[in-house]
C-alpha positions as CSV (number, residue, x, y, z in Angstrom):
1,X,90.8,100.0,87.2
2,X,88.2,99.4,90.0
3,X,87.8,96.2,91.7
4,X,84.0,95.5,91.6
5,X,84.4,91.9,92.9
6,X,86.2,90.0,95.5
7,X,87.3,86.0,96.2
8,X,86.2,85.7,100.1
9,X,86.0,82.6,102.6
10,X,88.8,80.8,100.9
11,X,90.3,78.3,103.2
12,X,93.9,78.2,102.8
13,X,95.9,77.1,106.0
14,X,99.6,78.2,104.9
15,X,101.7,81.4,105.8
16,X,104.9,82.6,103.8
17,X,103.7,81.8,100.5
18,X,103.8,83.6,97.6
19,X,101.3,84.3,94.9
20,X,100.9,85.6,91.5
21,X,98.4,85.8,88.8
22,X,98.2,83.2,86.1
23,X,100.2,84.3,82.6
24,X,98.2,85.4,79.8
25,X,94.0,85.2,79.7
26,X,93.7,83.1,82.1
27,X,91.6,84.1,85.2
28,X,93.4,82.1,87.8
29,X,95.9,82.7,90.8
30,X,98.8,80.2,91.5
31,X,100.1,80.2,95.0
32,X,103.6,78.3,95.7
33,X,105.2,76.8,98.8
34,X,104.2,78.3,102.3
35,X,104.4,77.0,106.0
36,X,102.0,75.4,108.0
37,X,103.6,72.9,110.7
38,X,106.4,72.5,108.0
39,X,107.8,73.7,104.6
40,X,105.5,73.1,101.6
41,X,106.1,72.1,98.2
42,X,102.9,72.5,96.6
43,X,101.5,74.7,93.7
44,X,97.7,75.4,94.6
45,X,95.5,77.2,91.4
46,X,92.7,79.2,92.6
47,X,90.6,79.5,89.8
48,X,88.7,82.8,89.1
49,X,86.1,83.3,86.4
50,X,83.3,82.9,88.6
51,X,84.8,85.3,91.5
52,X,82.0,84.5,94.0
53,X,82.7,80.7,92.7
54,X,86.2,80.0,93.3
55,X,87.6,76.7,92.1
56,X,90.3,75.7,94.3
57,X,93.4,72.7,92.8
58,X,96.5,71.5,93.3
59,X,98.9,71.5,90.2
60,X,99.5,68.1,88.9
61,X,103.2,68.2,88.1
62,X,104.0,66.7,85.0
63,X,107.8,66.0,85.6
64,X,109.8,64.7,88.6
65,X,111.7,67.7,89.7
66,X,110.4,70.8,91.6
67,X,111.2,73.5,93.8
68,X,112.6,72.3,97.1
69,X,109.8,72.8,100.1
70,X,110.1,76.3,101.3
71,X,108.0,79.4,102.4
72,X,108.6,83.7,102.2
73,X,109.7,83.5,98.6
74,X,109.2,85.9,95.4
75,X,106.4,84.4,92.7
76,X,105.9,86.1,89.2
77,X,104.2,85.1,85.7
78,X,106.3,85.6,83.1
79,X,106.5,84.3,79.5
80,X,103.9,82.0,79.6
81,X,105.3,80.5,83.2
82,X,105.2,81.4,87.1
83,X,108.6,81.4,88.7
84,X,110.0,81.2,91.9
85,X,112.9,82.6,93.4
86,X,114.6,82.2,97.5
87,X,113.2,81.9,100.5
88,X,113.7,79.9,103.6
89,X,113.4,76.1,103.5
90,X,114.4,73.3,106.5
91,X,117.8,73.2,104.9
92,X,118.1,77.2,105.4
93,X,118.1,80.1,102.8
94,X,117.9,80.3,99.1
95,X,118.4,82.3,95.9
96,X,117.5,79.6,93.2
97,X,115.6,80.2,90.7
98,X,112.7,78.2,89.2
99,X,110.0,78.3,86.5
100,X,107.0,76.2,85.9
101,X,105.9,75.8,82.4
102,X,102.0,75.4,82.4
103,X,99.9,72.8,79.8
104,X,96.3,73.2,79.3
105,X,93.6,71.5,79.9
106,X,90.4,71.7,82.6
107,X,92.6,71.1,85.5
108,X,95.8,72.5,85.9
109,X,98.9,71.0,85.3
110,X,102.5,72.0,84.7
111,X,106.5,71.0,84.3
112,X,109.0,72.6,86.8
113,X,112.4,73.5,86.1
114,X,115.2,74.8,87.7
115,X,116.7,78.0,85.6
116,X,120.2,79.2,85.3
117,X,120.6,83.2,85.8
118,X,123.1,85.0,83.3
119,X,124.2,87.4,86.1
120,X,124.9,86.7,89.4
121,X,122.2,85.7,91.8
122,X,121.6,87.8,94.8
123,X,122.2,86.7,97.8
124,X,120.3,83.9,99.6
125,X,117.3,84.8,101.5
126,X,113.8,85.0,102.6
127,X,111.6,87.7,103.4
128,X,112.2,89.8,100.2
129,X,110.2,91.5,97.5
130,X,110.6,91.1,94.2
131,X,109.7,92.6,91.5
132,X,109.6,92.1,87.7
133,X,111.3,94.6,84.8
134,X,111.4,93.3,80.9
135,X,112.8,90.2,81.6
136,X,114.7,90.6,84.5
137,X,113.5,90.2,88.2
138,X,114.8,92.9,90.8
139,X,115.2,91.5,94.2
140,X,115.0,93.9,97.4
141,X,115.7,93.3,100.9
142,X,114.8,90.4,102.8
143,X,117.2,88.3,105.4
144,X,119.9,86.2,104.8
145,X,120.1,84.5,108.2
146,X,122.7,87.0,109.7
147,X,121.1,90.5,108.7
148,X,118.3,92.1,106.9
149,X,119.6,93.0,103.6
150,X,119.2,96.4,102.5
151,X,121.0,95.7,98.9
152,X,118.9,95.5,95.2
């Protein structure tokens, strides 16, 4: 694959988010949650079929719950959905897990939810990578507020 094109002078004034391509066709990036001056909540779409045109939104949320505030966090697409997982919020570290279930239409807009996992969760903490496998997510390192894990 060879990159031919980049997205450039995008102005984006968080640090500690987390980012992942949009599910399926769609030629977008959604970018969760960050820090700047405090913990953010927000889902930002940076749309990308013009890459020299860059289209940036914030997701309109379609339901009343969503991911607490938080930044240094693990995003993925899966299934149709981004997810989130840890990270460090104002009310210290986490390990839950969250998906947001996109709609269509011209501007983005989604439903979050918070998901149950059917093993046990790792630890809390922020700082980690993550990474996806079928339908599992394998978490590695990060800290948990006492030490940096070295666990997977």
């Amino acid at each position: 694959m060879e990159i031919d094109q980049c997205v450039r002078d995008v102005n984006f004034d968080l640090a500690g988010h987390a980012a992942t391509k949009a599910p399926g066709d769609w030629d977008a990036i959604f970018i969760f949650g960050g820090y700047g001056g405090g913990f953010s909540d927000e889902t930002h779409c940076l749309e990308c079929a013009e890459p020299l045109a860059p289209e940036w939104s914030v997701l309109q949320e379609t339901s009343d719950e969503k991911p607490p505030r938080r930044a240094h966090h693990t995003t993925w697409a899966h299934g149709g959905g981004v997810w989130v997982f840890g990270g460090a919020s104002s009310r210290g570290y986490l390990n839950d897990v969250w998906r947001l279930t996109l709609e269509g239409g011209k501007h983005p807009r989604g439903r979050w939810r918070e998901c149950a996992c059917v093993v046990e969760k790792p630890v809390p903490r922020e700082g980690h990578t993550g990474v996806q496998i079928g339908t599992s997510l394998g978490v590695v390192g990060g800290y948990d507020g006492v030490s940096w894990r070295s666990d997977s």
